[in-house]
C-alpha positions in Angstrom: 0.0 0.0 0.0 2.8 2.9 0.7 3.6 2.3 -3.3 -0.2 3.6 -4.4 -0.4 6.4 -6.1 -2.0 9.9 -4.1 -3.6 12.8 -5.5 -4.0 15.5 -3.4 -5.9 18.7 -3.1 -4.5 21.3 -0.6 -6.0 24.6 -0.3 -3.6 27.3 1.0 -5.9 30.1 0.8 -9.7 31.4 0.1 -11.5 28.9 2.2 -13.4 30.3 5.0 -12.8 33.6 4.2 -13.2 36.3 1.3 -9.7 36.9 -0.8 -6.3 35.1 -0.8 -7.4 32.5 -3.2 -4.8 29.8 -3.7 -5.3 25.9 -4.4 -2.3 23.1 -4.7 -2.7 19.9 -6.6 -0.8 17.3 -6.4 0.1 13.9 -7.6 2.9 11.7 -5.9 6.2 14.3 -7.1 4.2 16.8 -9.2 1.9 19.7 -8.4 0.4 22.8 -10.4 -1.0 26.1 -8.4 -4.1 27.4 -8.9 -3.9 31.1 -8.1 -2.1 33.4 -5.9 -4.4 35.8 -4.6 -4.3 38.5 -1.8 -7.0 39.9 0.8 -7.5 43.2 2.5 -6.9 43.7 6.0 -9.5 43.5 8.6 -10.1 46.2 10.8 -8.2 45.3 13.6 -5.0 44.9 11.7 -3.7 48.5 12.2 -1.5 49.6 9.5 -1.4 46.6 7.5 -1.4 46.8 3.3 -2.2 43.5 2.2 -2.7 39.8 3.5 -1.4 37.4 1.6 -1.2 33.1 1.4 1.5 31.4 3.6 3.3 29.8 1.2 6.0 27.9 3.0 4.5 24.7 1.6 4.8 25.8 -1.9 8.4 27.3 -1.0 9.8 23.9 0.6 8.4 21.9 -2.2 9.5 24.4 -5.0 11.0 22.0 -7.3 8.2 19.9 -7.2 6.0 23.1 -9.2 5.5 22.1 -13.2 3.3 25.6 -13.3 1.0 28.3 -11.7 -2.4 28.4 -13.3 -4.4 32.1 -13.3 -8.3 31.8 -14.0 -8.7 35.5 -13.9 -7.1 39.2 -13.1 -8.7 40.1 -10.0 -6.5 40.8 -6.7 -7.8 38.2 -4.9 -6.5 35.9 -8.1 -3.3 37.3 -8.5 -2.1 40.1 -5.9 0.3 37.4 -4.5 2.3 36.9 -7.3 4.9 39.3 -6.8 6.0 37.8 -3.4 5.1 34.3 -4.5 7.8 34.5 -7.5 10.3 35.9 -5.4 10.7 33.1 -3.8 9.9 30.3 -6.4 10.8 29.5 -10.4 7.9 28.3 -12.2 6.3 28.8 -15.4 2.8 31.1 -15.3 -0.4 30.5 -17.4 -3.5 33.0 -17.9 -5.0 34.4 -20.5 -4.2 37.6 -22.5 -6.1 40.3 -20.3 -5.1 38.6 -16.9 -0.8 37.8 -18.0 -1.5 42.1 -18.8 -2.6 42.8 -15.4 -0.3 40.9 -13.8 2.7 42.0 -15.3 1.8 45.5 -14.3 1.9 44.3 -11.0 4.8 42.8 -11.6 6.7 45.5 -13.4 5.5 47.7 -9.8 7.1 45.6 -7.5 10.4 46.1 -9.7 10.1 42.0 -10.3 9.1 41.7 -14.1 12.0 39.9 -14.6 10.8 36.5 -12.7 7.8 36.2 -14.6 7.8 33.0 -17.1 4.3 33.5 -18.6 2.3 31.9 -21.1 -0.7 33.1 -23.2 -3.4 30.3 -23.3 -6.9 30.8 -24.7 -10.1 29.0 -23.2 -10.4 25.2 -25.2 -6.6 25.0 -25.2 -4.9 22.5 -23.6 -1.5 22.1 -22.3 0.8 19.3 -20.3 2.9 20.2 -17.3 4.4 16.7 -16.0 1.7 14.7 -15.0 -0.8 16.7 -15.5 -2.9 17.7 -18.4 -4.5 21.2 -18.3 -7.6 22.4 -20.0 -8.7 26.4 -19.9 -12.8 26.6 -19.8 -14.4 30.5 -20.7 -16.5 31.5 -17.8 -18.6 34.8 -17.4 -17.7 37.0 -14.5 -17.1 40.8 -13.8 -14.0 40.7 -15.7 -13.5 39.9 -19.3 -11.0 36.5 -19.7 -11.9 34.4 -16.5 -11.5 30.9 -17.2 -12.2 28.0 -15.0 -9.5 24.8 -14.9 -9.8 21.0 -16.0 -6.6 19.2 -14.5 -6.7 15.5 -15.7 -4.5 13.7 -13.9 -3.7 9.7 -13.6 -6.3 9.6 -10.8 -9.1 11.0 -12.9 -9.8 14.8 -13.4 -10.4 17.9 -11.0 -12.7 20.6 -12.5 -11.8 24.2 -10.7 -14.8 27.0 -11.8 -12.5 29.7 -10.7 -15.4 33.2 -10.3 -18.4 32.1 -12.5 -21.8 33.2 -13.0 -24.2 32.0 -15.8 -24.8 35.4 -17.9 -27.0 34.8 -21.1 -26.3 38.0 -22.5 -22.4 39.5 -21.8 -21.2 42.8 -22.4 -18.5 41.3 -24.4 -17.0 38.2 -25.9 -19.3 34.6 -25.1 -21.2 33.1 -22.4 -19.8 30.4 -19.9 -18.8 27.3 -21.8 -21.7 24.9 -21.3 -21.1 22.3 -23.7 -17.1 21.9 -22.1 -18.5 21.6 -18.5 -21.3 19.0 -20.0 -18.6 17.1 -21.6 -16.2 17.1 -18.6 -19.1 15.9 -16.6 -20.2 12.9 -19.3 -17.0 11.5 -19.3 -16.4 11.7 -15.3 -15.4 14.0 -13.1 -13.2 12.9 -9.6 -13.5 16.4 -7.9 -15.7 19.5 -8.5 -14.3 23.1 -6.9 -16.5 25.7 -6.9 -17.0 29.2 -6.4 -19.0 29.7 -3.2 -18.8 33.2 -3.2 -22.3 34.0 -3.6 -24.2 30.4 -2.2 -26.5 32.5 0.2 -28.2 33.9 -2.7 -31.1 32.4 -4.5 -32.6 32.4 -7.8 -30.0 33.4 -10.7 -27.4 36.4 -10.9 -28.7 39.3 -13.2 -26.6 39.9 -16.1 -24.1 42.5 -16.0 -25.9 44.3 -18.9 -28.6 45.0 -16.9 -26.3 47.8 -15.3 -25.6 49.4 -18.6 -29.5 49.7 -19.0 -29.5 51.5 -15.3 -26.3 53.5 -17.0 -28.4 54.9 -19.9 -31.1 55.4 -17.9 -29.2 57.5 -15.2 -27.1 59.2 -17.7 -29.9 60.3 -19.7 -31.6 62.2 -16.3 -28.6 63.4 -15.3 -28.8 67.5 -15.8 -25.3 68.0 -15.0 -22.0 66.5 -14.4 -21.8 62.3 -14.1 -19.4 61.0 -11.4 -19.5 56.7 -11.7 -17.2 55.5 -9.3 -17.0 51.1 -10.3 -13.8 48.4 -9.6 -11.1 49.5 -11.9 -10.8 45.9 -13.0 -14.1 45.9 -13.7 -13.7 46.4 -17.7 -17.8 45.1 -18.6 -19.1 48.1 -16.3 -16.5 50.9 -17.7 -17.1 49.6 -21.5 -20.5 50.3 -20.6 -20.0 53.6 -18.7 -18.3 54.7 -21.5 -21.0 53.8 -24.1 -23.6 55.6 -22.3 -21.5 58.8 -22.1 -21.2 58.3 -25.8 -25.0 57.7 -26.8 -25.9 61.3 -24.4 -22.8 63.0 -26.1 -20.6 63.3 -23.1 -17.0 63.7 -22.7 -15.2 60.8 -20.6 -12.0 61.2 -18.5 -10.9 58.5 -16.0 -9.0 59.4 -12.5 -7.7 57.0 -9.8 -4.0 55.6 -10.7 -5.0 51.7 -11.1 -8.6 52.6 -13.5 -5.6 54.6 -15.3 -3.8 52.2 -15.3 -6.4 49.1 -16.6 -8.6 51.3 -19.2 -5.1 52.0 -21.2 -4.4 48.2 -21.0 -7.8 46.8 -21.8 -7.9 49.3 -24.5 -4.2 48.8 -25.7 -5.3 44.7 -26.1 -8.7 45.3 -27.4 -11.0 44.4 -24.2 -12.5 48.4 -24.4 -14.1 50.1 -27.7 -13.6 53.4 -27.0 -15.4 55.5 -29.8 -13.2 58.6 -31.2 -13.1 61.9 -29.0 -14.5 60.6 -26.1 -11.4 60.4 -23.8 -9.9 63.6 -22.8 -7.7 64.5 -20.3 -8.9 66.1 -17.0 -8.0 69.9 -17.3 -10.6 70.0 -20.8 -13.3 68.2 -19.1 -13.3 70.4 -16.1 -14.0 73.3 -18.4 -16.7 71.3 -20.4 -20.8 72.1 -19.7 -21.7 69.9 -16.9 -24.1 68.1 -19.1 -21.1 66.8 -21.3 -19.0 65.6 -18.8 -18.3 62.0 -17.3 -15.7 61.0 -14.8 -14.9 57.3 -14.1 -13.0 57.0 -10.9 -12.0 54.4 -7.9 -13.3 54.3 -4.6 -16.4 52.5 -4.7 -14.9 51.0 -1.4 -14.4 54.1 0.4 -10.8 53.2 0.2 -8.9 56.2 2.2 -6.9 57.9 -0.5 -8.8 56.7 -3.2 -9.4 59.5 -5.6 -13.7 59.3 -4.7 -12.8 59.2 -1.4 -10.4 62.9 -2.0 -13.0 64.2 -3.6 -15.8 63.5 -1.2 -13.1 65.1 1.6 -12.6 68.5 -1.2 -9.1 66.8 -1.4 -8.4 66.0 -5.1 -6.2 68.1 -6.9 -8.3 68.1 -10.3 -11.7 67.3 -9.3 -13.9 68.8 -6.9 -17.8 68.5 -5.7 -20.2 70.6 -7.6 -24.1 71.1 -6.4 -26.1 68.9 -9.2 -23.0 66.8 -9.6 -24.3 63.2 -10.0 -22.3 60.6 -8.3 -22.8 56.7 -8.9 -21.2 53.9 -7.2 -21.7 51.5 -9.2 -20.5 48.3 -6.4 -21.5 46.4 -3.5 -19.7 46.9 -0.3 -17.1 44.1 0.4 -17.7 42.7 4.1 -16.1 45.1 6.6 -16.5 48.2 4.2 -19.5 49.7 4.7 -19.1 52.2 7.0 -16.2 54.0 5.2 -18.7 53.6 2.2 -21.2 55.5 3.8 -18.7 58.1 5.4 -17.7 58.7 1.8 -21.3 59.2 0.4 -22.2 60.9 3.5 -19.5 63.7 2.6 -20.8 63.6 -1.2 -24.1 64.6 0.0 -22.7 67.4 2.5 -20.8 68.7 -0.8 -24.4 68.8 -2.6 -24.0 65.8 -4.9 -26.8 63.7 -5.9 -25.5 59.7 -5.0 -27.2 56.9 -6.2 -25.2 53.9 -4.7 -25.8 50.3 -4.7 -28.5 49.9 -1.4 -30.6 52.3 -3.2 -30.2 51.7 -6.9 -29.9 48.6 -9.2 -26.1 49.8 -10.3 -24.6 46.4 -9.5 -24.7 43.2 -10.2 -22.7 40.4 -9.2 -20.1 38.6 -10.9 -20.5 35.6 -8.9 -23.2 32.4 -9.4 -26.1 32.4 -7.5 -27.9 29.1 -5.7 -29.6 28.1 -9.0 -26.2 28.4 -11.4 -24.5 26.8 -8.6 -26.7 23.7 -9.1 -26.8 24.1 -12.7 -22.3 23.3 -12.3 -23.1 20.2 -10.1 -25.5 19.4 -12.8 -23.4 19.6 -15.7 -19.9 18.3 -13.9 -21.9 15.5 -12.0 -18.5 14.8 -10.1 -17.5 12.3 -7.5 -16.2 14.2 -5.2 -17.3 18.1 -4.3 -15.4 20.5 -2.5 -17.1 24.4 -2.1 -14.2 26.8 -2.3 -14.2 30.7 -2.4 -16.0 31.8 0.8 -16.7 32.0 4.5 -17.3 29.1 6.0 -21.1 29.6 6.0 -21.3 30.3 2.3 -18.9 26.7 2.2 -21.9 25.2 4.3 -24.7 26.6 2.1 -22.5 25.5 -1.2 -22.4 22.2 0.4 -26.1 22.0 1.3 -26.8 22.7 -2.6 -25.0 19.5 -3.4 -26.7 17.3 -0.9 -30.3 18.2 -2.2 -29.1 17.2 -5.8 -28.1 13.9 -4.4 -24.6 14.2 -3.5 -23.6 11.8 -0.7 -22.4 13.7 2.3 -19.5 12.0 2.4 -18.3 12.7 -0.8 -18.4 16.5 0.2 -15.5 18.1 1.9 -16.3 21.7 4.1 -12.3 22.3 4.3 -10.0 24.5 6.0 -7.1 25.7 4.5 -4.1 23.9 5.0 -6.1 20.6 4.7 -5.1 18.0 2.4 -7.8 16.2 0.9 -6.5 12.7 -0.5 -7.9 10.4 -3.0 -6.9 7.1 -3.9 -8.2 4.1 -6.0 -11.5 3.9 -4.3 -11.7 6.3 -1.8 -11.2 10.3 -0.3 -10.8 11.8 3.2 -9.0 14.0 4.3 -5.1 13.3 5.9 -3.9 16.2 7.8 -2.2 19.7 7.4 -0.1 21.9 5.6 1.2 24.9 6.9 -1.3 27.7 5.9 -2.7 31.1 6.9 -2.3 34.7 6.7 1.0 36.8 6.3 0.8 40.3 6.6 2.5 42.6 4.5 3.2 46.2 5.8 5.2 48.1 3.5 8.5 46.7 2.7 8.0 44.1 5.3 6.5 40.8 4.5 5.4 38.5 7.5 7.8 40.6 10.2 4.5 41.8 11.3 2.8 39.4 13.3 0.3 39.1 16.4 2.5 40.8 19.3 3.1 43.9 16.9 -0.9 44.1 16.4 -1.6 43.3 20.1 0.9 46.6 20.8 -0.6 48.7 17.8 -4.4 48.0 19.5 -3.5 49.1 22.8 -1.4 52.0 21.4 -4.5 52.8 19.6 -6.9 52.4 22.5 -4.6 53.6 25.2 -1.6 55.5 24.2 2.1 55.3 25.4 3.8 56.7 28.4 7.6 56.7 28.7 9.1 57.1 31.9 13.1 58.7 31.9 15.4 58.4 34.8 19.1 58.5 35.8 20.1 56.5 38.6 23.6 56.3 40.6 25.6 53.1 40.0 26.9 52.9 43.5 24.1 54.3 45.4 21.0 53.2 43.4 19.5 56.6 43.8 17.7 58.5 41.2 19.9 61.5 40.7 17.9 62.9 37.4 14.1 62.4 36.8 11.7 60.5 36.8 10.4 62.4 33.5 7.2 60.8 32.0 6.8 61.7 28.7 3.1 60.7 27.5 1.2 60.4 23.9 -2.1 59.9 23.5 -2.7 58.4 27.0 -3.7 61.7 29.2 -3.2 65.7 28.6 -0.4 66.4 31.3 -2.0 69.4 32.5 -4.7 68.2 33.2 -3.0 64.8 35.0 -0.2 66.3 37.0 -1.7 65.2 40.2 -1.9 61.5 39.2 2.0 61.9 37.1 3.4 63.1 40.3 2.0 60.2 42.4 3.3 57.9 39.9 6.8 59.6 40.1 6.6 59.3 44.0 6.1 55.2 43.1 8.6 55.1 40.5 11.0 56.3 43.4 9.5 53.7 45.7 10.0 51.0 43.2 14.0 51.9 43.0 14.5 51.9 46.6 12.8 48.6 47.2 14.9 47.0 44.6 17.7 47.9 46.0 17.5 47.2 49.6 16.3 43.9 47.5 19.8 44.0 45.7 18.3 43.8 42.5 20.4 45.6 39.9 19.6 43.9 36.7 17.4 45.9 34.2 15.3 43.5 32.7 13.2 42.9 36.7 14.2 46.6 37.7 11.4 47.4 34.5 9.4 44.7 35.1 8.6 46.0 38.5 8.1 49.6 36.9 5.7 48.9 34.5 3.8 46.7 36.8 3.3 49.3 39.4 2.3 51.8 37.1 0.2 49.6 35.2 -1.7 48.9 37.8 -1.8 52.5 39.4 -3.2 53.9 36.7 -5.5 51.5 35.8 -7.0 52.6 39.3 -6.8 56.3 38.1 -8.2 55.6 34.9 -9.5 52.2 33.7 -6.6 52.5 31.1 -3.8 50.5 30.4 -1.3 52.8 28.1 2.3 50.8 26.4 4.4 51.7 29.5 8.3 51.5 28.5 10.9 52.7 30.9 13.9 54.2 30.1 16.9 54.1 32.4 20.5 55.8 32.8 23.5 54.9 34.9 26.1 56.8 35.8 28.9 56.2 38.3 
């Protein structure tokens, strides 16, 4: 039995939670990755940019990689890329839109040069080891999402990537049925699917339906059109753009990254831009209201997102005007909402006229809803089933889907990342753990911040700092200079001197008992400090500032 052959399915990433997809395959010495995605922070992680994928399992088993497969361009796809390809060599397949966007992101983090990338198209099919690959077109909120087809000795593993079933696209053709049907007719080991949207019934509206809500809106607007949408989002800015053309406005796009992605989907043909529409900010500003359009980012509320400057009166170019109409054309991601509404909040203040999401039908989803999620088990039939893509609940819902089409409970795996889901000959479970979870990235620094440096950033956020300063005598142990107690955003001293000059009186205290105690080293001379303090001004105040103590010696 050790000599059987294993296929395994290890999930680093995107499993009970929103973001940071990543999936490992694997078979006996071989394995392919199935995106490197990142997530953005939670509120409690003060400070932090990004949260990416552990990926010490992929980095200890580097030379096992025959390639990285993308299904699609958005960050929670690819944003890990450029600190995944530091660290490993392995060759990259996406399609044309989604290798664009990630060499961008590449050529940002100054790392171009590690990218091996292939252009594949959806029905081609390619071998890496092992394994043979096949790309399948989706629909989803991004032009060129693909799902995955891995064949492997074991039998085949169908991936959906983000998928909805959209009858009528902005662009380009609707989700590859017939491949999916076929996959499914001649047998399917595992099905992973999107989960993203499992809570929702019925069927996702098409994205066209926006553009309808577009013309509409455009057509009432009596002055100047704001549209704030996901820059990636190249359906809803095609359509933007068409509306502005059929009600003869001028368009000009702000926000670095929509800059950034119109000139790329336009440069490889994913945007029709009709002549004289674009023009650059300065001549639109001077235009009638009523032939002016803006596309912009910020439909998160994202703090120095150019919506978000402009809402504050903080843009350099673009500024509020009363009649102004502002859409935000996206739903809030979880944990979002209230800098959403502090943003629209501000746009009303300024005398806009918002139409966002809760109040509007601006946004669709790019993601399948209960019955399309059916319709994929349908079609795919597979063995084996394993909801991937959301929080745990939305796994649980995904799963509950499959179980009323007649899917055997056993055969359905709620995982965790890290697990490692097995199959053999005749059977599946699952067989422990891979390293897994979340690094943080804070600037330059990737994973040097971890749960000690948040614990201090909370309290230093909640309570403030106090720094205490003294000299003492080496021979006498007395404090010959000080205590000073130097405090940020803990208590105005003014106001506190009474309850500072106690705690000086105790600092003094503390010293003497320590050395009638003959203790002289500095580590338990501070540790006796900051507990004394701690605790008397946690009596004063029901506060527990960073207390760090600061001590001199002289002879």
């Amino acid at each position: 039995m050790s000599n059987e052959h294993k296929l395994q399915i290890i999930p680093l990433g995107g499993l009970g939670e929103i973001g940071k997809n990543m999936t490992v395959i694997r078979y006996d010495n071989q394995m392919v990755i199935i995106d490197v995605g990142l997530a953005f922070p939670e509120d409690e992680m003060l400070g932090i940019d990004v949260v990416i994928p552990d990926f010490s399992y992929v980095v200890e088993n580097k030379d096992l990689i025959q390639g990285i497969l993308v299904t699609h361009g958005h960050e929670d796809h690819i944003g890990g890329l450029p600190y995944l390809l530091r660290e490993i060599d392995a060759p990259l397949f996406s399609t044309k839109l989604t290798l664009g966007l990630i060499q961008h992101k590449m050529k940002e983090s100054n790392n171009l040069s590690h990218l091996k990338a292939t252009v594949v198209q959806p029905r081609e099919v390619i071998k890496l080891g092992v394994f043979r690959i096949e790309f399948i077109r989706v629909s989803h909120s991004i032009p060129d999402a693909v799902g995955v087809a891995v064949h492997t000795p074991m039998g085949t593993i169908v991936h959906t990537g983000d998928f909805k079933l959209d009858h009528t696209p902005v662009t380009g053709d609707i989700l590859d049925i017939h491949k999916f049907s076929e996959l499914g007719d001649k047998g399917v080991l595992c099905l992973l699917s999107d989960s993203t949207n499992a809570e929702n019934v019925g069927f996702t509206q098409s994205e066209r339906h926006v553009g309808q809500m577009f013309d509409e809106a455009f057509r009432d607007a009596k002055d100047r059109i704001i549209l704030a949408s996901f820059a990636s989002n190249v359906h809803r800015i095609q359509q933007a753009i068409t509306a502005a053309y059929k009600t003869n406005r001028k368009v000009t796009v702000v926000g670095r990254s929509m800059v950034n992605v119109v000139a790329l989907a336009e440069e490889l043909g994913y945007l029709e831009i009709p002549e004289n529409t674009m023009v650059d900010v300065d001549e639109l500003i001077s235009l009638p209201g009523n032939q002016a359009c803006i596309l912009t980012t910020g439909s998160q509320g994202e703090p120095m997102s150019a919506l978000t400057r402009i809402a504050m009166n903080d843009h350099r170019h673009v500024e509020i005007r009363p009649g102004d109409t502002v859409i935000i054309s996206a739903s809030p991601i979880p944990g979002n909402e209230k800098a959403i509404s502090r943003t629209i909040d501000h746009l009303f203040k300024q005398g806009a006229h918002v139409i966002y999401e809760s109040a509007s039908r601006m946004h669709v989803s790019g993601h399948a809803s209960q019955e399309e999620l059916k319709l994929m088990l349908n079609m795919v039939h597979p063995k084996y089933f394993i909801p991937v893509h959301g929080e745990y609940r939305m796994l649980i819902k995904h799963a509950e889907l499959a179980e009323q089409l007649g899917m055997s409970r056993e055969n359905i795996f709620v995982a965790e990342n890290g697990r490692i889901i097995e199959f053999t000959r005749n059977r599946a479970s699952l067989v422990g753990k891979v390293t897994a979870g979340k690094v943080l990235v804070d600037g330059l620094g990737v994973g040097d911040v971890g749960n000690i440096v948040l614990r201090d950033r909370k309290q230093l956020s909640q309570d403030g700092i106090l720094i205490v300063v003294f000299t003492i005598s080496r021979t006498s142990g007395t404090i010959v200079a000080g205590p000073d107690i130097v405090t940020r955003g803990f208590v105005y001293v003014r106001e506190s001197e009474s309850m500072l000059e106690e705690s000086k009186e105790k600092i003094r205290q503390t010293m003497a008992r320590c050395w009638e105690n003959r203790v002289t080293e500095w580590a338990p001379i501070k540790n006796q400090i900051k507990d004394v303090l701690s605790k008397h001004f946690f009596e004063k105040t029901r506060r527990r500032p960073v207390i760090l103590p600061i001590i001199q010696e002289i002879e």
